[in-house]
N, C-alpha and C positions, 0 to 999 in steps of 0.2 A: 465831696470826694477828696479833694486838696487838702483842705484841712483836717478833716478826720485822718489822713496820714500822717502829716505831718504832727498832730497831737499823739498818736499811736507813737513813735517815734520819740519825741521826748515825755512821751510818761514812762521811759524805759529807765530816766536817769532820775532818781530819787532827791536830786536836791533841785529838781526842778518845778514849780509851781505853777500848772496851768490854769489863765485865768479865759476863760472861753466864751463866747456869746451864740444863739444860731439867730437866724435870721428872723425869726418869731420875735426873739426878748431882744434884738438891737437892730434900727434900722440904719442904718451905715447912710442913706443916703439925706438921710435929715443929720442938719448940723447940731442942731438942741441936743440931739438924742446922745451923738455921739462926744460933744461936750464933756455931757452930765455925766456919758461913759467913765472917761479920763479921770473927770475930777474925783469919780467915789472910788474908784481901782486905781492905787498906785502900781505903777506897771514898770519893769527894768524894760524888758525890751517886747517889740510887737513885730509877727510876721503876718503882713498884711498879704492875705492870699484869698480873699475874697472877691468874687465878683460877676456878672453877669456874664455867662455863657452858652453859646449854641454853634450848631453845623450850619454851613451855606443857607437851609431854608431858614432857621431863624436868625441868621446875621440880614440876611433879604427883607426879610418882613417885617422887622421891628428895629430897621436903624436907629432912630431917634432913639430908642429906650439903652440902645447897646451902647452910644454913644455918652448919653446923660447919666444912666445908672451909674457907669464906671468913673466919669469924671466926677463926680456927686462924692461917691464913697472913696476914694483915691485923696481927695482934696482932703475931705472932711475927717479923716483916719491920721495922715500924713501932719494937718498943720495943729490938730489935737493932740495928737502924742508930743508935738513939739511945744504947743502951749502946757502941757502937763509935766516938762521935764525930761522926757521920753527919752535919748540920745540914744540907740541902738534901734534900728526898723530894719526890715528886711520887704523887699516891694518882691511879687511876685507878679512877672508880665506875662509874654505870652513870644512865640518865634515869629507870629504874622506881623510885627513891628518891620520885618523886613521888605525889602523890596518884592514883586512879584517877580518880578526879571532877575535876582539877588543872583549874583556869583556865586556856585555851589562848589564845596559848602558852603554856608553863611558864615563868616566872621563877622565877630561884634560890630566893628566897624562898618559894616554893609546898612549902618542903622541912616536913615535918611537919604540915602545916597539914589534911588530913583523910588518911580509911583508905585502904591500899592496894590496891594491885590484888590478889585473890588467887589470881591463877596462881602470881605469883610473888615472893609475900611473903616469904617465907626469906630470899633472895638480897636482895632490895630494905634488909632490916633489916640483913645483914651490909654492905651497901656503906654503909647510913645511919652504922653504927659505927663506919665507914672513917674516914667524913669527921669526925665527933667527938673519933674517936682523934686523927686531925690535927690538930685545932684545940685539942685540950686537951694533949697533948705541946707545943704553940707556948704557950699559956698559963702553964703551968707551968714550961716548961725554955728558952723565951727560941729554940723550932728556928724553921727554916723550911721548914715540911711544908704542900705547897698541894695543892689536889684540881682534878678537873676530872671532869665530867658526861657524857661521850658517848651522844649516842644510838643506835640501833641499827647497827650497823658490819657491813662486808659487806668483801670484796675476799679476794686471793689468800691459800691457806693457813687458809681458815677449815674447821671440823669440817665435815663434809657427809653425818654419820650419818644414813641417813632417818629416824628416831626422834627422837633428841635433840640436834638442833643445831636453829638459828633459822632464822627463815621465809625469808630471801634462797639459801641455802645447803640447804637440804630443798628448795624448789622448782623451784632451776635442778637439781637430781638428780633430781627426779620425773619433770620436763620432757626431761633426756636418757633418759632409762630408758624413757620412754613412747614418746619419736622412735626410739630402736634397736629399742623392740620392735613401731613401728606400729602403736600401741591408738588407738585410736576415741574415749578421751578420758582427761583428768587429773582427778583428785577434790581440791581445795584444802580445806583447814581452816574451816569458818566462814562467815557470811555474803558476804563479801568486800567490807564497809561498811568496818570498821576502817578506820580511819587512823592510816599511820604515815611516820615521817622517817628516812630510810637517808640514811648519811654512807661513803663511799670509806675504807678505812683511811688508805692513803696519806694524804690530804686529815687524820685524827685526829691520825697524828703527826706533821704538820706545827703543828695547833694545840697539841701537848703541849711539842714544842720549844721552843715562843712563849711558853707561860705559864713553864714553869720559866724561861729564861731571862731574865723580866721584872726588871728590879730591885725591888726587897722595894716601897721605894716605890709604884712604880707599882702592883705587886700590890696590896699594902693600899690604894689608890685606887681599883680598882676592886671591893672586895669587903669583905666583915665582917669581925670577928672569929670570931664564930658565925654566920658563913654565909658560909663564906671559900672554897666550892665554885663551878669557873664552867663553865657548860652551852657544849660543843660536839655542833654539828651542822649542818646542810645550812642551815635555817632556812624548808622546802620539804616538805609531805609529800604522799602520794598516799592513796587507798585500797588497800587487796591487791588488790581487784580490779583497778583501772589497772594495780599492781605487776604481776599475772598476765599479762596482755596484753604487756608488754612484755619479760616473761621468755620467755612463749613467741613473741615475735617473734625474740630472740635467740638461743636455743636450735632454731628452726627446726621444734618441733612444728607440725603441721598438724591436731591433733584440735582435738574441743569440751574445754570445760572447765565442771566440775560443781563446785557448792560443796555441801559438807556441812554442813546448817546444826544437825544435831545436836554439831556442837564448838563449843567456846568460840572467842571474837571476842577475850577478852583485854580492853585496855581498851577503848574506842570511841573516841579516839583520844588520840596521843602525838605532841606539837610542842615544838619547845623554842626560847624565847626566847633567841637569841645576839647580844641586845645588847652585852655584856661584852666579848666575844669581837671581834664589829663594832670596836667602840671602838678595841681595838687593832690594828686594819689588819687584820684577818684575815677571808677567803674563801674557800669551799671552792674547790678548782683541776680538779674532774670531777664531769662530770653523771653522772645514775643510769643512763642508757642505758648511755653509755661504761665507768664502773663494773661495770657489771653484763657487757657483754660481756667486759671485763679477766677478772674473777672466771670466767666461765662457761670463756673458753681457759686458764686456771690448771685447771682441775677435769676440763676434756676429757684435758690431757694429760696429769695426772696420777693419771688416775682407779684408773687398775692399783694404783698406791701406795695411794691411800688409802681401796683399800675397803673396806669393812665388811658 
């Protein structure tokens, strides 16, 4: 999903050449592979935005793999484009780098400052490495490797495993499944207190465009050395519950809706300060309704493809 927008996005500018892999023809987390990558593709710059993702049930179930996959491909991507010549990368992490307990908003700075959530600790520490690796390759070898924060991202082409994708994407499928089969009501995860901040992809790779193409200058104007990570997001959150009502208003169920309060809620909530972001002229360009219906006609029409 990350990448397909962010490719969408610059195949709009005609002098830009993209050089693409899926995860079929490149394994990211073999280092042979991703070598051989480098060395046959001369490459200006690389927006590493690949990586292993899921909701609460599969950050729980499959630690180890959330935790290895990501530092595997993170390692192996990052010290390749530098062995290759590479000096421009762009890391794409993740908001749950932050604290669970995180002063809300999150400011960058919130990064390391207490424990993390732990649903999804593994993944949190491999994108924490992400951003380290970047700033300590710029340290050492003089690159220009920048990061940037997303928070929870939704829209067309995202997993829609009922199990192991995220809450935007498991609920608009609960919510069709439940409208085809005429049930009397939907069971959501959790109290439905949580709050959280959903951002449009589209809207993501418009801001990932913005940073890379910052001049260094400006870049290092608004950010650290060691802390040279900048939070995109909406700047707006809801609780799940509001999020529910509004999914099932666009999805067109007409049952009740029951929360489970025997699952986790995750943190109790996640906002992310985009002043950074602000600073440099940048707004999201879709609301979550409209978002959210985008995403729900991508998932209706393609449901045959992609089910599981």
């Amino acid at each position: 999903m990350v990448g397909s927008a962010i490719c969408r996005r610059l195949q709009c500018d005609p002098q830009i050449e993209l050089v693409t892999r899926s995860r079929e023809e490149l394994d990211l987390t073999s280092q042979a592979a991703v070598t051989s990558f480098f060395e046959s593709d001369r490459l200006d710059e690389v927006y590493l935005c690949a990586a292993k993702v899921g909701g609460i049930h599969a950050n729980n179930t499959y630690p180890a793999e959330f935790l290895y996959d990501n530092l595997m491909l993170e390692c192996n991507v990052i010290r390749s484009a530098w062995k290759a010549g590479v000096n421009k990368l762009l890391f794409l992490g993740s908001s749950c780098i932050y604290p669970r307990l995180a002063q809300q908003p999150m400011k960058e700075s919130e990064l390391l400052q207490g424990p993390l959530e732990p649903t999804n600790e593994p993944y949190a520490l491999a994108k924490i490495a992400g951003i380290k690796l970047c700033e300590s390759f710029n340290r050492q070898y003089g690159t220009d490797y920048r990061s940037v924060m997303p928070t929870n991202l939704y829209g067309p082409g995202d997993n829609f495993h009922p199990l192991n994708s995220h809450v935007i994407p498991a609920l608009l499928r609960r919510f069709h499944e439940a409208k085809l089969a005429n049930a009397d009501a939907v069971t959501v995860w959790g109290s439905g207190k949580a709050k959280r901040e959903f951002l449009y992809v589209d809207d993501m790779a418009a801001a990932c465009q913005l940073v890379m193409d910052l001049p260094l200058e400006r870049y290092l104007d608004v950010t650290e050395p060691r802390l040279s990570h900048v939070n995109v997001g909406s700047g707006v959150d809801c609780s799940i519950a509001e999020l529910v009502e509004i999914i099932r208003d666009v999805t067109g169920f007409g049952g009740r809706i029951e929360f489970d309060t025997t699952k986790p809620d995750g943190a109790p909530r996640k906002l992310l300060d985009i002043q950074k972001l602000a600073s440099l002229d940048w707004a999201p360009a879709i609301t979550l309704r409209d978002g959210l219906a985008n995403a729900y006609d991508w998932f209706a029409t393609n449901i045959e493809d992609r089910h599981e």
